[in-house]
C-alpha positions as CSV (number, residue, x, y, z in Angstrom):
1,X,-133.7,-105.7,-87.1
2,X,-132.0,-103.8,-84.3
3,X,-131.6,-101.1,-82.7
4,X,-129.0,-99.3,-79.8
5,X,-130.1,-100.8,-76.5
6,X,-131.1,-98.1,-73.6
7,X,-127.6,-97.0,-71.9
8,X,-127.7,-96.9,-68.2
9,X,-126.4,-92.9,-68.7
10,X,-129.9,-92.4,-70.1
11,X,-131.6,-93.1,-67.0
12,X,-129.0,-90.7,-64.6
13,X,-129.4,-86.8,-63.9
14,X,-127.0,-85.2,-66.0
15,X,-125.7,-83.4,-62.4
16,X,-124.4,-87.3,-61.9
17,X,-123.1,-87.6,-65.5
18,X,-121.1,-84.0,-65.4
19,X,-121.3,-82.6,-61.7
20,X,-122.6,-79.6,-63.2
21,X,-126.0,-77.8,-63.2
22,X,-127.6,-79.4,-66.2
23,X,-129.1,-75.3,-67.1
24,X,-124.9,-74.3,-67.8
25,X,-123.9,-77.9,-69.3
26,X,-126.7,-77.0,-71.9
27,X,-126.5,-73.7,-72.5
28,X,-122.4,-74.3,-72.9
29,X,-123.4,-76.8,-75.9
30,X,-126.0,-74.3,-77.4
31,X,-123.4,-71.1,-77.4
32,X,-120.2,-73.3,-78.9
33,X,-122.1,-75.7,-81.6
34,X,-125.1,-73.8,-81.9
35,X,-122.9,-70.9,-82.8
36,X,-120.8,-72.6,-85.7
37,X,-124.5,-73.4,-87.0
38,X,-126.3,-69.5,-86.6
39,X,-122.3,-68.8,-88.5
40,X,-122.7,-71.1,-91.3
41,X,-126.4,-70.0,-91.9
42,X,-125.2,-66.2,-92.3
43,X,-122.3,-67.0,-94.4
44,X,-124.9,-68.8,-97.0
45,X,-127.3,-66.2,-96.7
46,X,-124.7,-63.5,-97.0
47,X,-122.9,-65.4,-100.1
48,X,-119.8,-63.7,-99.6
49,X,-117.8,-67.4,-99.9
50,X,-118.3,-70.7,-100.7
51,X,-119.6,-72.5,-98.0
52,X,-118.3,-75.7,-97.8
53,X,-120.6,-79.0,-97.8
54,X,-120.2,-79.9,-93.9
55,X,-122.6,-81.4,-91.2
56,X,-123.8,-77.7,-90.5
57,X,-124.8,-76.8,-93.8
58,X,-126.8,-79.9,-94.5
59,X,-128.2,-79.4,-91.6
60,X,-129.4,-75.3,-92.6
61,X,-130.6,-76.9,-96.0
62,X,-132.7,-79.3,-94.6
63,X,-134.0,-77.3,-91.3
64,X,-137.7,-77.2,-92.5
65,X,-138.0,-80.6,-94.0
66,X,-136.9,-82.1,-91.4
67,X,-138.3,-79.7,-89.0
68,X,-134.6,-79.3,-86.8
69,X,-134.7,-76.0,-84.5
70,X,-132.2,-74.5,-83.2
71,X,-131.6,-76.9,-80.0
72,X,-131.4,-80.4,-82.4
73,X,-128.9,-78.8,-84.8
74,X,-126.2,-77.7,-81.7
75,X,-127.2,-81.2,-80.1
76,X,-127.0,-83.1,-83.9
77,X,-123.7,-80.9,-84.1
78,X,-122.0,-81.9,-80.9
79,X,-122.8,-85.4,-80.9
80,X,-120.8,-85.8,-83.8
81,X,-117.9,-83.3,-83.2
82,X,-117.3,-84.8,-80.0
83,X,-118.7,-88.5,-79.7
84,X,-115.0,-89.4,-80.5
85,X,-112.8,-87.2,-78.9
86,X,-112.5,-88.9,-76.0
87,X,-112.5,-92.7,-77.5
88,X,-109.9,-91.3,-79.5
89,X,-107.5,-89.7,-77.1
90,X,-107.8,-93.0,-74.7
91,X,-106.2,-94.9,-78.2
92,X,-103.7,-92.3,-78.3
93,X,-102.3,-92.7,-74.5
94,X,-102.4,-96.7,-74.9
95,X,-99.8,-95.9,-78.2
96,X,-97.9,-93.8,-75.7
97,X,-97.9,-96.1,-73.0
98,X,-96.7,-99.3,-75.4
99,X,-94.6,-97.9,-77.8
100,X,-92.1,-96.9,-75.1
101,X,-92.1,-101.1,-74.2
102,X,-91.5,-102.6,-77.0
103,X,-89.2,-99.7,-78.9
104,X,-88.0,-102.4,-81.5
105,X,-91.8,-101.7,-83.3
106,X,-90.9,-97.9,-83.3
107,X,-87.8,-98.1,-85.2
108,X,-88.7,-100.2,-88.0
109,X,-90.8,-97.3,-89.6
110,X,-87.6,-95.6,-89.7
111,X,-85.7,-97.3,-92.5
112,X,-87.9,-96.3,-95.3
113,X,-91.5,-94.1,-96.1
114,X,-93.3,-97.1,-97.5
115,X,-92.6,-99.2,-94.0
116,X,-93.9,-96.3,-92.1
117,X,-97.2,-96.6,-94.1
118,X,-97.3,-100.4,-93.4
119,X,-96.4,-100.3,-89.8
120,X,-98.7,-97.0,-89.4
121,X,-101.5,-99.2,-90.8
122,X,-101.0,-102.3,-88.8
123,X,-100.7,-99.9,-85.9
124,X,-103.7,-98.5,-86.1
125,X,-105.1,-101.9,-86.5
126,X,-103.2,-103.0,-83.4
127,X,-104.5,-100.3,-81.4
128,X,-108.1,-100.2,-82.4
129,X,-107.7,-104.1,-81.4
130,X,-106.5,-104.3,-78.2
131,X,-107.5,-100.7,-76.0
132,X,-111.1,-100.8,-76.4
133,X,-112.9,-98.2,-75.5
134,X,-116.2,-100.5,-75.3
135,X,-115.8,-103.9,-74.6
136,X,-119.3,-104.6,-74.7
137,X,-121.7,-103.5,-77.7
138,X,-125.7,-103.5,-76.2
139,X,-128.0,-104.0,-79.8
140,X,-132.0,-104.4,-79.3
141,X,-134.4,-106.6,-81.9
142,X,-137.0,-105.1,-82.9
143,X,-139.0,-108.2,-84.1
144,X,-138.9,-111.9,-83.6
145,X,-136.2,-113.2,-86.1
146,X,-133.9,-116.3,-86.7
147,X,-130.2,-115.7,-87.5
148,X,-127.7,-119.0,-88.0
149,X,-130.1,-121.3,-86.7
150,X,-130.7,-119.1,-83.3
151,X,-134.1,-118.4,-82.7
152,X,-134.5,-114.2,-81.1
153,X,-137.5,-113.4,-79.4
154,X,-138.4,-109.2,-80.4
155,X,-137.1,-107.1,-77.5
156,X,-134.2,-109.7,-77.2
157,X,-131.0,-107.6,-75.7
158,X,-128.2,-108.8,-77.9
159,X,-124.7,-108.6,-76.4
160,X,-121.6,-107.8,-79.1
161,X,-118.6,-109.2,-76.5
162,X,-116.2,-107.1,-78.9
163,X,-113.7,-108.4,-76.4
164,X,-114.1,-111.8,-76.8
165,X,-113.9,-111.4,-80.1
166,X,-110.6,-109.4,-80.6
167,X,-108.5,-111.9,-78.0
168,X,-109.9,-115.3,-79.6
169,X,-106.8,-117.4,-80.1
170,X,-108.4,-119.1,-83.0
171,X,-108.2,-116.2,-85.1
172,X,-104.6,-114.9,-84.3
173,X,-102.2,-117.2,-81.8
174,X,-101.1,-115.5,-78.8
175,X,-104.0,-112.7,-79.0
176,X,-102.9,-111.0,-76.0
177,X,-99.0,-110.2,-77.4
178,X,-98.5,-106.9,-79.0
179,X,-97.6,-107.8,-82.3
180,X,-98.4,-104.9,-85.2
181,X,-97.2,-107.6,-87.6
182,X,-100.0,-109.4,-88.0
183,X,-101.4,-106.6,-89.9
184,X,-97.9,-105.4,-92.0
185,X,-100.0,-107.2,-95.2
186,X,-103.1,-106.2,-95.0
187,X,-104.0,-103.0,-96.9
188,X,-107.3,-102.0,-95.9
189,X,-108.2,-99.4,-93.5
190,X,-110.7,-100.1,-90.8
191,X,-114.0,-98.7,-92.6
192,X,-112.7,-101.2,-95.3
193,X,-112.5,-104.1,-93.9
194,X,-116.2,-103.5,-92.2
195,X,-117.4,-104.4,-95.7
196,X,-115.5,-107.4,-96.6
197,X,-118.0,-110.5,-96.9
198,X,-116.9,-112.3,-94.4
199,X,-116.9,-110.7,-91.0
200,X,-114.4,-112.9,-89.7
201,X,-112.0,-111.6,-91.4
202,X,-112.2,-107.8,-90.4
203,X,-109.3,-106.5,-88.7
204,X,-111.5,-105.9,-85.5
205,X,-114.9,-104.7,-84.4
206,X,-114.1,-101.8,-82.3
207,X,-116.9,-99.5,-84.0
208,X,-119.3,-102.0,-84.4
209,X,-121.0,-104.2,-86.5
210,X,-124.1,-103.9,-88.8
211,X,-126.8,-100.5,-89.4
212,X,-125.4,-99.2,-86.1
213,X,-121.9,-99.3,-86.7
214,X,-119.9,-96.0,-85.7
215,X,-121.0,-92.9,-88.4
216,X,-117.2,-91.6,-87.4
217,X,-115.6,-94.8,-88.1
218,X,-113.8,-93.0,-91.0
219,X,-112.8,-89.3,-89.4
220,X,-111.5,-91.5,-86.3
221,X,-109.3,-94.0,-88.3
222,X,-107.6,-90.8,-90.0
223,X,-107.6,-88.7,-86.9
224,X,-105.8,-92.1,-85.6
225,X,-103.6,-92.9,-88.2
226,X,-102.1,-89.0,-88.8
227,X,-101.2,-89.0,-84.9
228,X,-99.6,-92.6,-84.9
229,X,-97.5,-91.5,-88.0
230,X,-96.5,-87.9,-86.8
231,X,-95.6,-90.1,-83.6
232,X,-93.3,-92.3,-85.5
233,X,-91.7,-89.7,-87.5
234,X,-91.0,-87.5,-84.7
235,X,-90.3,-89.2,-81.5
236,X,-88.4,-91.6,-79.6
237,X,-90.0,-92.7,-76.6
238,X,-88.6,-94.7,-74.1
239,X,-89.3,-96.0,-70.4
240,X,-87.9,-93.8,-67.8
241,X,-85.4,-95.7,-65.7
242,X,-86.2,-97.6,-63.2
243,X,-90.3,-96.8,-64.0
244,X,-91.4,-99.2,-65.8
245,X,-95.0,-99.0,-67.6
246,X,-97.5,-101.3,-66.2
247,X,-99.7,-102.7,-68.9
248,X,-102.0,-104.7,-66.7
């Protein structure tokens, strides 16, 4: 019924978008993932090893059907090696900027290896929660439809305020409190809790909702949850003195 609404970087040179010649920021992409693909296709061809099922090697298999040249595979590569980095790493410094606050939540995983798990998972929780890397979600409707009584006109712009969402006090009191706890019982992982029935009850909506929910959702939550817990286990981090972190 929808589809991803037209970002405004679609409609900017990429000279605005990088402040590079758009010639070099293409060519770079071509030589680095464009590379791991023309690899891959020798090491398959050759048969020297097993060549492990991976985004490239679907990608080889299926170059004729779906009639891919060489520029949409290093594009189709890159888009999914490095959509995330950066959402990722922006997760990572808000961890690094609260931890050091409230140090009480960094030394509970310290007793025992079963409470780091717990507090690992309602960390990663936590954090996908509150540092958003989108606030705002931009879906399109492809067709005139009626959902919950609300009537949608086809080429409707539909707004997912994920922010709105993750601080609404009737769903947790005191939304805007760093509290991990709130997730210490709750097992699943985020890609788990996108497929519970009721989407109220996910953990938060930080990679989306629906057919166009995040592909990555499940290398991201691991990528996430291995750095909180190496974290954990092998830091204290504390305020410097007399600089305090400014949240706001």
């Amino acid at each position: 019924m929808t589809q991803t609404a037209h970002n405004g970087q679609e409609r900017l040179p990429p000279t605005l978008l990088t402040g590079q010649e758009p010639d070099r920021v293409l060519l770079a992409h071509f030589e680095t993932y464009g590379g791991i693909i023309k690899d891959t296709e020798r090491e398959m061809k050759e048969g020297k090893k097993v060549v492990l099922d991976c985004l490239a090697k679907t990608m080889v298999e299926m170059r004729d059907k779906e009639d891919l040249d060489d520029p949409d595979m290093a594009i189709l590569a890159s888009t999914f090696m490095i959509g995330g980095a950066e959402t990722t790493a922006a997760i990572m410094q808000w961890f690094s900027a609260l931890i050091p606050v409230y140090p009480e939540i960094q030394n509970q995983p310290r007793k025992n290896s079963i409470l780091l798990l717990d507090v690992t998972i309602s960390l990663v929780s936590k954090m996908n929660k509150i540092c958003l890397t989108a606030m705002l979600s931009l879906k399109r409707s492809r067709e005139f439809t009626i959902h919950s009584g609300w009537y949608i006109p086809k080429e409707t712009v539909v707004v997912l305020n994920t922010w709105t969402m993750h601080y609404d006090p009737t769903r947790h009191s005191n939304p805007e409190t760093f509290d991990p706890d709130r997730y210490i019982n709750d097992p699943l992982t985020s890609a788990e809790s996108a497929n519970v029935a009721n989407p109220m009850e996910r953990d938060h909506w930080m990679f989306g909702a629906g057919r166009r929910i995040c592909p990555g959702m499940l290398v991201a939550g691991r990528e996430i949850w291995l750095s909180i817990s190496r974290m954990l286990w092998a830091f204290d981090m504390y305020e410097i003195p007399d600089e305090p972190i400014d949240l706001k």
